[in-house]
C-alpha positions as CSV (number, residue, x, y, z in Angstrom):
1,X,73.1,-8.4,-9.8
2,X,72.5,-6.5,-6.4
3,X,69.3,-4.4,-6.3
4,X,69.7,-1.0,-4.1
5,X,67.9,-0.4,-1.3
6,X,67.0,3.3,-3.1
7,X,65.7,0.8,-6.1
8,X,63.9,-1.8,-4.2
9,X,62.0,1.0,-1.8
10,X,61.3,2.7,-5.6
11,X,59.5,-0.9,-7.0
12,X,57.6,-1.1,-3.5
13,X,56.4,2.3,-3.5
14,X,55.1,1.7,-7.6
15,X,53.7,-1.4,-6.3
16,X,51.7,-0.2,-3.0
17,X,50.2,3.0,-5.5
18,X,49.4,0.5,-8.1
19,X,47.2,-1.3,-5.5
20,X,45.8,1.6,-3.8
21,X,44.7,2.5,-7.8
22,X,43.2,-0.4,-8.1
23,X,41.2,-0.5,-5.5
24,X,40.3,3.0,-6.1
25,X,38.7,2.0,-9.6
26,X,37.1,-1.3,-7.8
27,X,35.5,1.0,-5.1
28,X,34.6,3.8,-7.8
29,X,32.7,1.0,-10.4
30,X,31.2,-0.6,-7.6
31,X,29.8,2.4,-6.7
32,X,28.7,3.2,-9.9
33,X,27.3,0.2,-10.5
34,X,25.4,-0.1,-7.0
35,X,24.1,3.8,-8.3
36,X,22.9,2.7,-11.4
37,X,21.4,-0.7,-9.9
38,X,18.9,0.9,-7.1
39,X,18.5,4.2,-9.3
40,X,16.9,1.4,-12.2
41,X,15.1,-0.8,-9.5
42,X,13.8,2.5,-7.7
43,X,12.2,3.9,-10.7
44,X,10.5,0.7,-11.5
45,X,9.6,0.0,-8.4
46,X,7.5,3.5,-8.6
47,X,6.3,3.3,-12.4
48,X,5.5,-0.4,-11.9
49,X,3.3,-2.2,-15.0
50,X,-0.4,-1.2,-14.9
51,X,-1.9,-4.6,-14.7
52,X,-5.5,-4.5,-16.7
53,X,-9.0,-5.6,-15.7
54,X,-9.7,-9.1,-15.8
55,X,-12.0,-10.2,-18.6
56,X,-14.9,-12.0,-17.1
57,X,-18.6,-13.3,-17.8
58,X,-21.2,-10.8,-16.9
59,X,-23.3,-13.1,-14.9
60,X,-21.3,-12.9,-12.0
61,X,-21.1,-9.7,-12.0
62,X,-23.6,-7.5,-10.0
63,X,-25.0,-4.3,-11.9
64,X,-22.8,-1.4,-11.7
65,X,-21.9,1.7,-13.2
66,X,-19.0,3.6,-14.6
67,X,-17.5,6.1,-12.3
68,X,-14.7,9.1,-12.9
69,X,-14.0,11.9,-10.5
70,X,-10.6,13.8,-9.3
71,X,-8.3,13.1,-6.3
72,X,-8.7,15.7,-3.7
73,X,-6.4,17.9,-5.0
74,X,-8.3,18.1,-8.2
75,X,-5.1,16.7,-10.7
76,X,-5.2,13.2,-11.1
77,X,-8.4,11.6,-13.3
78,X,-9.4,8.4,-11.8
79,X,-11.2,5.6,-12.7
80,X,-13.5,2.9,-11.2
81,X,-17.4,1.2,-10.7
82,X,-20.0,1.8,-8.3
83,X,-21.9,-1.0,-6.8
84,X,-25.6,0.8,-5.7
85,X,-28.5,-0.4,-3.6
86,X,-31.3,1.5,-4.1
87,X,-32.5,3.4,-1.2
88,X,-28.4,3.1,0.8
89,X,-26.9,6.1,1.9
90,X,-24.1,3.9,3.3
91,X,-20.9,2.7,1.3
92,X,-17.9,0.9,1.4
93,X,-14.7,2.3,-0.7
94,X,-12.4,-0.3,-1.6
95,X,-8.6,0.9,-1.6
96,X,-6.2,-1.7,-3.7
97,X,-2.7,-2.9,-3.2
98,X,0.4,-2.3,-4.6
99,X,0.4,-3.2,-8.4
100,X,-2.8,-4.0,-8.5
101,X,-5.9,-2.4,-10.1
102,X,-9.9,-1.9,-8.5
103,X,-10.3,-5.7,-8.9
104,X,-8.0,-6.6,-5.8
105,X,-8.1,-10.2,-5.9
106,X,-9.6,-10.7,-9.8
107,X,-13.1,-11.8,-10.1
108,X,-13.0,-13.1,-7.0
109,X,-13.4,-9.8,-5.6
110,X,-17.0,-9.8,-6.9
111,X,-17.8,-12.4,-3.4
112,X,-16.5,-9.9,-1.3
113,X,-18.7,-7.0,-3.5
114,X,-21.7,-9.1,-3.5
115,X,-21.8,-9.6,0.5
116,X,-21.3,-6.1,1.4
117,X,-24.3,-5.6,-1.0
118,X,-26.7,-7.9,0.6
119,X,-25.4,-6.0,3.8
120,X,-27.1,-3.1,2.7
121,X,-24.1,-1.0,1.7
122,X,-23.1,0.0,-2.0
123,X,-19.7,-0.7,-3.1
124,X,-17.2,1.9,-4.9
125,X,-14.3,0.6,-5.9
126,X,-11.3,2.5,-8.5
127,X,-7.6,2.4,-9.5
128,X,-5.4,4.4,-7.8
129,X,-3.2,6.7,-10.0
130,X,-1.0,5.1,-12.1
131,X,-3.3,1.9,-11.6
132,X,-5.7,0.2,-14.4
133,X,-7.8,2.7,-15.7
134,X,-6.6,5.9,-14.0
135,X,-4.5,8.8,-14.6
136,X,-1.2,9.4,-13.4
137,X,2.6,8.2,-14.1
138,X,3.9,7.6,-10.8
139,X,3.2,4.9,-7.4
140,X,4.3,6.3,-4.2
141,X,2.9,3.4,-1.8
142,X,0.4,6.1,-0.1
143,X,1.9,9.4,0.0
144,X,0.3,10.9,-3.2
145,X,-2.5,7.7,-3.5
146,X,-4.4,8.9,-0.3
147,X,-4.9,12.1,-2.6
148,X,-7.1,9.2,-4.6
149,X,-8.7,8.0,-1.9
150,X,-10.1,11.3,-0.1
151,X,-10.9,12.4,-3.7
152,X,-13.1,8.9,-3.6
153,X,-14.6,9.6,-0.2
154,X,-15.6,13.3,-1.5
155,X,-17.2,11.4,-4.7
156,X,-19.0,9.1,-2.1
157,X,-20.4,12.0,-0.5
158,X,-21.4,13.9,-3.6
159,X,-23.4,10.8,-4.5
160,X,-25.3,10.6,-1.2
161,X,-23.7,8.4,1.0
162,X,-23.8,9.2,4.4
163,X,-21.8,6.3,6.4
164,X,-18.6,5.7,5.0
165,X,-16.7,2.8,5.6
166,X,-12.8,2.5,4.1
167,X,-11.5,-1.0,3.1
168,X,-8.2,-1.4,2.0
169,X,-6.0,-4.0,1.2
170,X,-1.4,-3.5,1.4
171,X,-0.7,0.0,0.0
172,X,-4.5,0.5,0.0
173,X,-4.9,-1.1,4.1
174,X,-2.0,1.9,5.1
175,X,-3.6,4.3,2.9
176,X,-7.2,3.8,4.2
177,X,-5.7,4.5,7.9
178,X,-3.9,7.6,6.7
179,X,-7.1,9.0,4.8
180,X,-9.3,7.6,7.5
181,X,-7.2,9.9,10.1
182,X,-7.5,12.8,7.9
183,X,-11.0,12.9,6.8
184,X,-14.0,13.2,9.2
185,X,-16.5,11.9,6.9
186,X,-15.1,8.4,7.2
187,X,-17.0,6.1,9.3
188,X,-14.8,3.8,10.0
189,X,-11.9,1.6,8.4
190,X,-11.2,-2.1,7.5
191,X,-7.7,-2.5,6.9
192,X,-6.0,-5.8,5.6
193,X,-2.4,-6.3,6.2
194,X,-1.0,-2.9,6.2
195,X,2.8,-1.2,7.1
196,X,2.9,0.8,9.9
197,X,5.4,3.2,9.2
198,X,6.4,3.8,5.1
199,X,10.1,4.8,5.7
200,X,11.0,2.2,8.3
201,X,9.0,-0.6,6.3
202,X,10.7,0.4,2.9
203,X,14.1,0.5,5.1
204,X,13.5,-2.9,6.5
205,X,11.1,-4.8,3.4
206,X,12.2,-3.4,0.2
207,X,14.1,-6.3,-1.2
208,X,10.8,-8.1,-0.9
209,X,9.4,-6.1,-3.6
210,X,13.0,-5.4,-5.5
211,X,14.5,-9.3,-5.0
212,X,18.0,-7.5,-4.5
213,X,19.6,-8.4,-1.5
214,X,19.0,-6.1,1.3
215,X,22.3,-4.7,2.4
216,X,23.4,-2.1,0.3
217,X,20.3,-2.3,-1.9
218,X,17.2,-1.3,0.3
219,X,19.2,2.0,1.7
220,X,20.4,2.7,-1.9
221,X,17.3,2.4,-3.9
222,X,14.8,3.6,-0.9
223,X,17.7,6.8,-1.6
224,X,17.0,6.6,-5.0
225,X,13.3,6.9,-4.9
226,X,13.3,10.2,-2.3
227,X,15.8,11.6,-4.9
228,X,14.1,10.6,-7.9
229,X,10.7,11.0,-7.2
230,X,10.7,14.1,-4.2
231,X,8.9,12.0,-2.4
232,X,9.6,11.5,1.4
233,X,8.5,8.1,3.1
234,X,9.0,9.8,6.2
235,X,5.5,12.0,5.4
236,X,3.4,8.9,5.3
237,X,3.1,7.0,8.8
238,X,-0.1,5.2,9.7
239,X,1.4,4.4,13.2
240,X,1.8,8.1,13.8
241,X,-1.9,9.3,12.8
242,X,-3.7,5.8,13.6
243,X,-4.6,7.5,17.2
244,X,-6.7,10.6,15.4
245,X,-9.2,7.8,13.8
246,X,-10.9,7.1,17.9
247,X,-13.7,6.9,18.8
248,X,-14.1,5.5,14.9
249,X,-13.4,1.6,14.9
250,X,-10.7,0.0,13.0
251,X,-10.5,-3.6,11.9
252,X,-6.7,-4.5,11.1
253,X,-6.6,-7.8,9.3
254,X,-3.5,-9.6,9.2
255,X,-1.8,-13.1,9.0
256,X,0.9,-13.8,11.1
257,X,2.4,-16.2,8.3
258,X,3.0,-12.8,6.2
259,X,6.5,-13.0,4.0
260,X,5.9,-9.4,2.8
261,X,4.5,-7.0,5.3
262,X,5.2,-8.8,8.8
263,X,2.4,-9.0,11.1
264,X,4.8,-6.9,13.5
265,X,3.4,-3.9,11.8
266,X,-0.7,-4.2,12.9
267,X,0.5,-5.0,16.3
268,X,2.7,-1.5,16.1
269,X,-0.8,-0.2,15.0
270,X,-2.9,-1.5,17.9
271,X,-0.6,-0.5,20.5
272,X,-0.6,2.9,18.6
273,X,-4.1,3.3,18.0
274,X,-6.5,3.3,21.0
275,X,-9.7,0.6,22.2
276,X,-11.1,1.6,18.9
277,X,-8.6,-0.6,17.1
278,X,-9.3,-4.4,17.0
279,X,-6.7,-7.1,15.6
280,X,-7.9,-10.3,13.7
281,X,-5.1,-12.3,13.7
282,X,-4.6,-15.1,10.9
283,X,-1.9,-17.7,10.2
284,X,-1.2,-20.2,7.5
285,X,-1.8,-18.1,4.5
286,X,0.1,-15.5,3.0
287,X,0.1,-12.1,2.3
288,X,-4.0,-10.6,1.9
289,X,-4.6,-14.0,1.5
290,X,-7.1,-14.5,4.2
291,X,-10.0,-13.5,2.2
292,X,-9.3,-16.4,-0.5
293,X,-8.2,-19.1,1.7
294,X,-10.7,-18.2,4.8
295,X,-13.1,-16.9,2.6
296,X,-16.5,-17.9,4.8
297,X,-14.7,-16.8,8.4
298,X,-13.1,-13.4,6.3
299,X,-17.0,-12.4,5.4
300,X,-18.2,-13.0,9.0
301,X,-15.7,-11.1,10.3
302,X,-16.5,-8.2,8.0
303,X,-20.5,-8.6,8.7
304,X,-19.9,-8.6,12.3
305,X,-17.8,-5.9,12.1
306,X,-20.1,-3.9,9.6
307,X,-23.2,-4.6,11.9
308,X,-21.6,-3.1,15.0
309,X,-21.5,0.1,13.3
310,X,-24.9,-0.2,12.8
311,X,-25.6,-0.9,16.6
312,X,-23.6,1.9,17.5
313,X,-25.6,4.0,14.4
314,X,-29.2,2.8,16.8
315,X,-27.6,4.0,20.0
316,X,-27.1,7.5,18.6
């Protein structure tokens, strides 16, 4: 039988819209898909699981007190433990990382809590909001959590202290920047392996928290979160602000082995900041690991750095 050339062209045409439909419903439960994927991922990514204080033996733990007091904005409740020396009007406010709680690195912290006391300085250390203990449903990486930490440094006042000094760890290392910037009554700031810009790091880094692949998924979710959460990254750049810290000093702590926050971004910082801002540069451990795996060189670093302020303090 002989097929028409009206009839064939008819079949072809059926065919091609057949495909294009096809393709349609691929692209439209791809998409769908790819929404629902980084809309999950970015709301667990900013509700992540509180993780809750260690238990541990009371003898190696120095004496210290329960603490509560309010972010700056008087909202969130938060939570932590203040290490005193009688007599000190100085203190050091420790800022945790992501996911994390007051007790950065575990009961291991308490080396790093016990040095800075035999330096003289107490030792206040709390959860961020939505972090152990505290208040709060939501993680923003820094944008509402240096709310916490000016909230802390006006708790640090009200109990006396008169040199402040802000240590902070990931989240907590960009935050201390950001808060240091902001807040005059800050001393000066310790900061250990921070991001230099929030939007560009999320942009660039996100599958390192998400473990999704990075194209589509970091643009998608990092979407996802400003939608979801009315947040903006784009508000919260330590890079931008680093400058407004001088003459204050900064320590940036960072190794050059780091898989999460590459050590590109404290080198951004340093060329951002001005003389004030110092770079101890480690390698072969990961990321914040240079306290647990160069734990003796980490302290020194930190008493040196700790008893130039107090040279510069004599000068005055």
């Amino acid at each position: 039988m002989r097929i028409s050339g009206i009839s064939y062209a008819h079949r072809k045409t059926h065919r091609i819209r057949t495909i294009i439909m096809v393709i349609i419903i691929f692209v439209l439960l791809a998409s769908i898909a790819l929404i629902g994927v980084s809309t999950y991922t970015g709301w667990m990514l900013t509700h992540p699981k509180r993780k809750a204080l260690p238990v541990f033996t009371s003898n190696i733990v120095p004496e210290y007190r329960n603490i509560s007091f309010k972010d700056i904005n008087d909202e969130i409740n938060l939570k932590g433990w203040f290490f005193e020396v009688k007599g000190s009007n100085k203190t050091v406010i420790l800022a945790h990382g992501y996911r994390q709680n007051r007790l950065q690195y575990g009961e291991d912290t308490f080396v790093l809590i016990k040095s800075l006391l035999n330096q003289g300085y107490n030792v206040l250390t709390f959860d961020f909001r939505n972090c152990g203990e505290s208040e709060g449903k939501i993680t923003t990486v820094g944008i509402y959590e240096k709310n916490d930490l000016l909230g802390a440094v006006k708790y640090a006042k009200k109990l006396g202290s008169k040199q402040i000094v802000l240590m902070g760890f990931s989240m907590g290392a960009a935050t201390s920047i950001v808060a240091g910037a902001e807040s005059e009554d800050v001393d000066a700031v310790i900061a250990d392996s921070p991001f230099s810009d929030l939007e560009e790091y999320l942009n660039d880094n996100l599958n390192a928290w998400s473990k999704l692949p990075s194209f589509p998924f970091n643009q998608t979710t990092f979407l996802s979160i400003k939608v979801l959460e009315g947040v903006n990254p784009k508000d919260f750049s330590p890079r931008t602000v680093i400058k407004d810290i001088a003459p204050r000093p900064v320590l940036l702590i960072h190794s050059k082995d780091d898989a999460f926050i590459p050590v590109s971004n404290s080198y951004e910082l340093l060329n951002a900041g001005g003389s004030n801002v110092k770079l101890w540069e480690t390698e072969g451990v990961n990321h914040v690991e240079s306290f647990t795996k160069l734990t003796d060189e980490y302290l020194q670093k930190i008493t040196e750095f700790l008893n130039s302020l107090k040279d510069a303090s004599d000068e005055n």
